[in-house]
C-alpha positions in Angstrom: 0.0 0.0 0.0 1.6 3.4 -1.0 1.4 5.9 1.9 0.2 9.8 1.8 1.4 12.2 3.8 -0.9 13.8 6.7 0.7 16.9 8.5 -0.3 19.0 11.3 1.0 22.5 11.2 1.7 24.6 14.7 1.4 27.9 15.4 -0.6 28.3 11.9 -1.5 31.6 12.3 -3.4 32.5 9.1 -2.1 29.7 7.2 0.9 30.3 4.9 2.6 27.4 5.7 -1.0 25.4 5.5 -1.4 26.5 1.7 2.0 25.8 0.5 2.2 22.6 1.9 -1.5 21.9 0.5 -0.4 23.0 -2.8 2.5 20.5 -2.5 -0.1 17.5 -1.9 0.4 16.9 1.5 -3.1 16.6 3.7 -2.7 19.3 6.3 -5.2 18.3 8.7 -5.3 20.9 11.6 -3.6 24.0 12.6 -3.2 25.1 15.9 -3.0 28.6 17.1 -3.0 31.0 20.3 -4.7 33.7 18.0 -8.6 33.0 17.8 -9.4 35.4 15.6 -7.4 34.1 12.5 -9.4 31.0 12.4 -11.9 32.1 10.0 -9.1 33.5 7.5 -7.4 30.1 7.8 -10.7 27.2 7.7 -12.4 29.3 4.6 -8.7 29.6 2.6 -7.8 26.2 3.3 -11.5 23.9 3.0 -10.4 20.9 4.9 -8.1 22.3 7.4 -9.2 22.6 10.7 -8.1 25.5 12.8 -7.8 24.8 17.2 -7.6 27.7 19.2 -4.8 26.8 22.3 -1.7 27.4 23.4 1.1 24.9 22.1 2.9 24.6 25.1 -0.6 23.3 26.9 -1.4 20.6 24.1 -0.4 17.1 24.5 0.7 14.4 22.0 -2.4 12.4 22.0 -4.9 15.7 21.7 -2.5 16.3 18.3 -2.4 12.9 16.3 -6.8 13.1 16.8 -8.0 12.5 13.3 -4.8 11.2 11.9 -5.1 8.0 10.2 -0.9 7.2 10.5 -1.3 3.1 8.5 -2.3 5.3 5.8 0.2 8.3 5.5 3.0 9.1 6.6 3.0 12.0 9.6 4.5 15.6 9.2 4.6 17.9 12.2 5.5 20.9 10.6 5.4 24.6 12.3 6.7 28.3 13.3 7.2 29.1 16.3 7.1 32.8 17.4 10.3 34.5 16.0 9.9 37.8 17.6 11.9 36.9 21.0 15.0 35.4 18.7 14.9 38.3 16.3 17.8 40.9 15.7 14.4 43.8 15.6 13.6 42.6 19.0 17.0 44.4 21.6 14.9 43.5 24.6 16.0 40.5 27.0 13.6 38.9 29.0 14.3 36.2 30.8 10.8 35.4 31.2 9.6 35.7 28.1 7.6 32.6 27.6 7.6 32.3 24.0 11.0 31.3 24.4 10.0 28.1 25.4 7.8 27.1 22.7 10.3 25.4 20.1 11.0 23.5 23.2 6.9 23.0 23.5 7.8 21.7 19.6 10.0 19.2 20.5 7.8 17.7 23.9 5.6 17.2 21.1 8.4 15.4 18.5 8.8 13.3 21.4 4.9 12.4 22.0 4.0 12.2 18.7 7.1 10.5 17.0 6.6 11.9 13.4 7.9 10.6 10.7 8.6 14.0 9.3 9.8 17.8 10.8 9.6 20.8 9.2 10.6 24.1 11.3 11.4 28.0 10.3 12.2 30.4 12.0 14.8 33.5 12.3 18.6 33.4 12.0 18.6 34.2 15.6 18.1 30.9 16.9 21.9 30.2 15.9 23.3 33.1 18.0 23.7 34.0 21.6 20.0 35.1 21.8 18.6 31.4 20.5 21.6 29.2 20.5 21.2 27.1 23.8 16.8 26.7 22.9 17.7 25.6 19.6 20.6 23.6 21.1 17.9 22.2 23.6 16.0 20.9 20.1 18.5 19.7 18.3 19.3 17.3 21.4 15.9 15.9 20.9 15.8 15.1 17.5 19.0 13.2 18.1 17.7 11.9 20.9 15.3 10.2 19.2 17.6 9.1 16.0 16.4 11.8 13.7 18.1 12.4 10.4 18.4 16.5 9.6 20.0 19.4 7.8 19.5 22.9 8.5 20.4 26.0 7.0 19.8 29.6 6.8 18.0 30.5 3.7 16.7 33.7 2.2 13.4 33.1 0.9 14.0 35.2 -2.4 16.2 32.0 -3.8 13.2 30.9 -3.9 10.9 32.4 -6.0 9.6 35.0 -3.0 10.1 38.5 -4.6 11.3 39.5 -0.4 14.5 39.4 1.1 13.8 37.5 4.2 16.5 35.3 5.9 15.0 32.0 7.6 16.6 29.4 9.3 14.7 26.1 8.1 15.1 22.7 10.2 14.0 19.2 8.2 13.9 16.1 9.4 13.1 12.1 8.5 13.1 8.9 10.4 14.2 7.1 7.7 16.7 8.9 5.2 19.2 11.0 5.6 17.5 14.4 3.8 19.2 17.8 2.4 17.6 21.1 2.3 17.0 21.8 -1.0 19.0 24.2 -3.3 17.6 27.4 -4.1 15.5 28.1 -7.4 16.5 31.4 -8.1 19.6 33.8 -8.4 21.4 35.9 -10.8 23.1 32.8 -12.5 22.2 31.6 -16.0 21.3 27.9 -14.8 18.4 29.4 -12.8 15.7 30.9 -12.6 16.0 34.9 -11.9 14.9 36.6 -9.0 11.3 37.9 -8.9 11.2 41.9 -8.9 8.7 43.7 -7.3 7.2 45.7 -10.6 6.1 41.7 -11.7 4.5 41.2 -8.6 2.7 44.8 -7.7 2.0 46.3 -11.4 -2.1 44.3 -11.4 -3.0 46.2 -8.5 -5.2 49.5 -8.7 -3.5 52.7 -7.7 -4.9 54.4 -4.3 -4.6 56.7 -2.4 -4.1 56.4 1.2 -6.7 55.6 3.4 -8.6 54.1 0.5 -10.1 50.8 -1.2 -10.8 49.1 -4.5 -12.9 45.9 -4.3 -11.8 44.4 -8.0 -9.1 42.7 -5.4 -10.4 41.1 -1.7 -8.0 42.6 0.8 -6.5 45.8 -1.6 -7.0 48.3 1.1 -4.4 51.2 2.3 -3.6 52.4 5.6 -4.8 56.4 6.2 -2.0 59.1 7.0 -1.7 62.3 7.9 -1.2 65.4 5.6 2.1 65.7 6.8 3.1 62.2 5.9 1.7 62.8 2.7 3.6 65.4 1.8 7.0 63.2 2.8 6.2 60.9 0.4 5.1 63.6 -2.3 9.2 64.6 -1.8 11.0 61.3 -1.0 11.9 60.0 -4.8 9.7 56.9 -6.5 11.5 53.3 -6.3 13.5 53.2 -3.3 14.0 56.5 -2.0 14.5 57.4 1.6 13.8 60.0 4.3 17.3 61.2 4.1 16.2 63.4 0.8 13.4 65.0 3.0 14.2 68.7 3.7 14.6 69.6 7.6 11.8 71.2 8.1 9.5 67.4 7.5 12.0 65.1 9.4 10.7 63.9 12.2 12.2 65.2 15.4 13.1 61.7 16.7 15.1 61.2 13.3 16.9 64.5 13.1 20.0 63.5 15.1 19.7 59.5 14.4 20.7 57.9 11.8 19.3 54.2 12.8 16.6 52.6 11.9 17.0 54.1 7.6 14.4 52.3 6.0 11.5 54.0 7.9 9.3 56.3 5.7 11.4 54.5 3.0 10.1 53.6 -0.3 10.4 49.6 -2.2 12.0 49.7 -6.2 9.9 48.0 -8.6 13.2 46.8 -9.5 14.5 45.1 -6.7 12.8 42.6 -3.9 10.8 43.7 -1.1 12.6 44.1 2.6 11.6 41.7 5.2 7.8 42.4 5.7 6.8 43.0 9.5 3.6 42.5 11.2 3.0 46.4 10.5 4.5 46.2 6.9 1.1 48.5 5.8 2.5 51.8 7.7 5.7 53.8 6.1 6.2 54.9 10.4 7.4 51.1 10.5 10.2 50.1 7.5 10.3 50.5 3.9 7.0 50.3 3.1 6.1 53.1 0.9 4.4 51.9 -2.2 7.3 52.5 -5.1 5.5 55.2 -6.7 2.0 56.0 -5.0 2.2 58.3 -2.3 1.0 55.9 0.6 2.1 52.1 2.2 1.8 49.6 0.4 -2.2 47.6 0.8 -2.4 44.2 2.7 -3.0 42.9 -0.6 0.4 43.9 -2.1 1.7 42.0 1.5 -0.1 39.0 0.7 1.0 39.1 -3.0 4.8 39.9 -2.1 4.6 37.0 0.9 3.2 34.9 -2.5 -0.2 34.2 -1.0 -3.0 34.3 -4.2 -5.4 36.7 -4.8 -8.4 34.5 -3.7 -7.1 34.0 -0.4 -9.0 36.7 1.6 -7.7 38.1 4.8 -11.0 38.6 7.7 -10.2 40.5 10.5 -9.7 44.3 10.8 -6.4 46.2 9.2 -3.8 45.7 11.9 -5.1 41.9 12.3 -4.7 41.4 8.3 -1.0 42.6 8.3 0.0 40.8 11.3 -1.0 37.8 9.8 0.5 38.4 6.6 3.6 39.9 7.9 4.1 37.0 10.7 3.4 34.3 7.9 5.5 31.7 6.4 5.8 32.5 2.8 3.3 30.3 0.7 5.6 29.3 -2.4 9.0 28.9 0.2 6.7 26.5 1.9 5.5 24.9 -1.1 9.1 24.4 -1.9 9.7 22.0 1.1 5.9 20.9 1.0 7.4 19.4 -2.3 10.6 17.5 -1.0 8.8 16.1 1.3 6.5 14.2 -1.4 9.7 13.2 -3.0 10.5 11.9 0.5 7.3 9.8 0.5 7.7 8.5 -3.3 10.7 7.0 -2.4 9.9 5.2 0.6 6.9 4.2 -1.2 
C-alpha cells in the first residue's frame, strides 16, 4: 500500500505554511494557534483544514495525532514558532519571556508524537547567543530520538519570494538521511531569476491612502496624515529614503539618528521587497512606501509579495490582516519543502 502524507501545522497563524504545503499535496489536517481570531481566514482559505484555538505549550501528544489515520500516511509535524523573541528587531531580553519556550513546546511534542517528518522555520537568531542554547535544547531531541536533519539559513528570495527575508529552516526524516534543498533562483544563467517587485505589484489599482478598490479582496491602504503625505510627495519613486526630506519634515526623533534608515522608505519596482513585518502597511514602521504612489503599500500587495493568491482573503480588521500576513510563512518557500517532502514519501513508497 503506498502511503500519503498527513501533517499538522503549529502555530498556523493565518495559514501560509498550510497553503503551500497543501499546494505541495500533503493533507494538512489541523492547525493550531493562540490567535482565535485568524481561524476564520485560515478554515475558509484552506476547506479541509481545521483550525484549534490553544496554546502549544498546553497541548499534548495524544490531543494532536486526533484525526490522523498514521497506516495510511506518513506524519508531518511541521510549524513556526514565534520568531519575535529570537529576532535581531527585538534588543529587549527577557528572561521570562515565555515564548521562548515554545520550540521546546515543539519538540515535547516530537517526542509524544514520534513523526515521521519535521519541518521548522524560524529566524537566524536561533543560531546566535539570543537562540543558540533553545535551539541547542531541540536539536538534542531530534537526536535523541535518532532523527536524520539538515539545517540551514536561507533567504526566501532564492526561492521564488520576490522579499528578502533570511530563515533558518530545520528538516527532518526517520528514515533517510535528507538535504535542504537548493535554491531556485539567483542571478546565474542555470536558474531561474529573481522575482522583482514591478512583476508582482504592477495588477494592483493605484490608491490613495486611506482608501479601497474591491476588483481585489483585501486591496485596502492604511490612512496618513497630511504631513506624511507630503513626505512621500518629496522622497523619490523606487527606493527613495527620508534622508532626501528637507529639515523642516523630518521627524524630530530622526533628526539626530541615523538608525533605523528604511522608515518612511520607499520599495523599487526593481528590486525585492525588505523583510515584511507585522505592520508592513504603515511607512512609520520600515520601507513600506508603495514604489510610486504616495501611501504604504495595501495588505493585498503584503499578501501578494509573501506569495499568497489573490483569492485567499484576509477577515479580520487592518492591523489583524498585516499581522498575519507579515508573521506568515511565505506560501511558495513553503510549497518548496511541502514538495521535498513528497519526493521523500515517493521513495519510501
Amino acid at each position: 500500500m503506498k502511503r500519503g502524507v498527513v501533517a499538522v501545522d503549529l502555530f498556523c497563524g493565518a495559514g501560509g505554511l498550510t497553503r503551500g504545503l497543501l499546494d505541495s499535496g500533503i493533507n494538512v489536517i489541523k492547525g493550531y494557534d493562540f490567535d482565535e481570531k485568524a481561524s476564520e481566514t485560515y478554515e475558509r482559505n484552506n476547506k479541509y483544514s481545521k483550525f484549534f484555538s490553544a496554546d502549544v505549550s498546553e497541548i499534548n501528544g495524544k490531543e494532536l495525532l486526533r484525526g490522523l489515520d498514521r497506516k495510511k500516511n506518513f506524519f508531518l509535524l511541521a510549524g513556526c514558532a514565534p520568531c519575535q523573541p529570537f529576532s535581531l528587531i527585538n534588543q529587549s531580553e527577557k528572561e521570562g519571556d515565555g515564548r521562548k519556550n515554545l520550540l521546546l513546546s515543539f519538540g515535547r511534542l516530537i517526542k509524544e508524537t514520534n513523526p515521521d517528518f519535521i519541518f521548522m522555520e524560524n529566524v537566524p537568531g536561533l543560531l546566535n547567543g539570543r537562540g543558540r542554547k533553545i535551539f541547542g535544547k531541540f536539536l538534542e531531541t531530534l537526536k535523541e530520538k535518532k532523527y536524520l536533519y539538515d539545517y540551514k539559513i536561507l533567504n526566501v528570495m532564492n526561492y521564488g519570494v520576490p522579499q528578502r527575508r533570511r530563515r533558518l529552516v530545520l528538516i527532518a526524516s526517520k528514515y533517510s538521511q535528507v538535504k535542504i534543498p537548493d535554491s531556485t533562483h539567483d542571478d546565474s544563467e542555470d536558474k531561474n531569476p529573481i522575482i522583482k517587485l514591478r512583476e508582482i505589484l504592477k495588477k494592483y489599482p493605484n490608491l490613495k491612502a486611506g482608501e479601497k478598490d474591491s476588483s481585489f479582496p483585501n486591496h485596502e491602504s492604511r490612512g496618513m496624515s497630511d504631513l506624511n503625505i507630503k513626505r512621500l510627495e518629496i522622497i523619490k519613486h523606487n527606493g527613495g529614503s527620508r534622508a532626501e526630506l528637507p529639515k523642516n519634515l523630518v521627524l524630530k526623533c530622526h533628526l539626530n539618528h541615523k538608525g533605523h534608515g528604511d522608515v518612511y522608505g520607499r520599495m523599487s519596482f526593481d528590486d525585492v521587497s525588505p523583510t515584511l513585518t507585522c505592520k508592513c502597511t504603515s511607512i512609520s514602521n520600515g520601507r513600506f512606501g508603495h514604489p510610486t504612489q504616495n501611501r504604504a503599500i495595501s495588505v493585498r500587495e503584503a499578501a501578494a509579495i509573501q506569495t499568497f493568491p489573490d483569492n485567499y482573503v484576509f477577515y479580520g480588521n487592518m492591523s489583524e490582516n498585516t499581522k498575519w500576513v507579515g508573521n506568515a510563512v511565505p506560501v511558495r518557500f513553503a510549497q518548496v519543502f511541502g514538495d521535498y517532502f513528497i519526493k521523500l514519501k515517493n521513495q519510501l513508497n
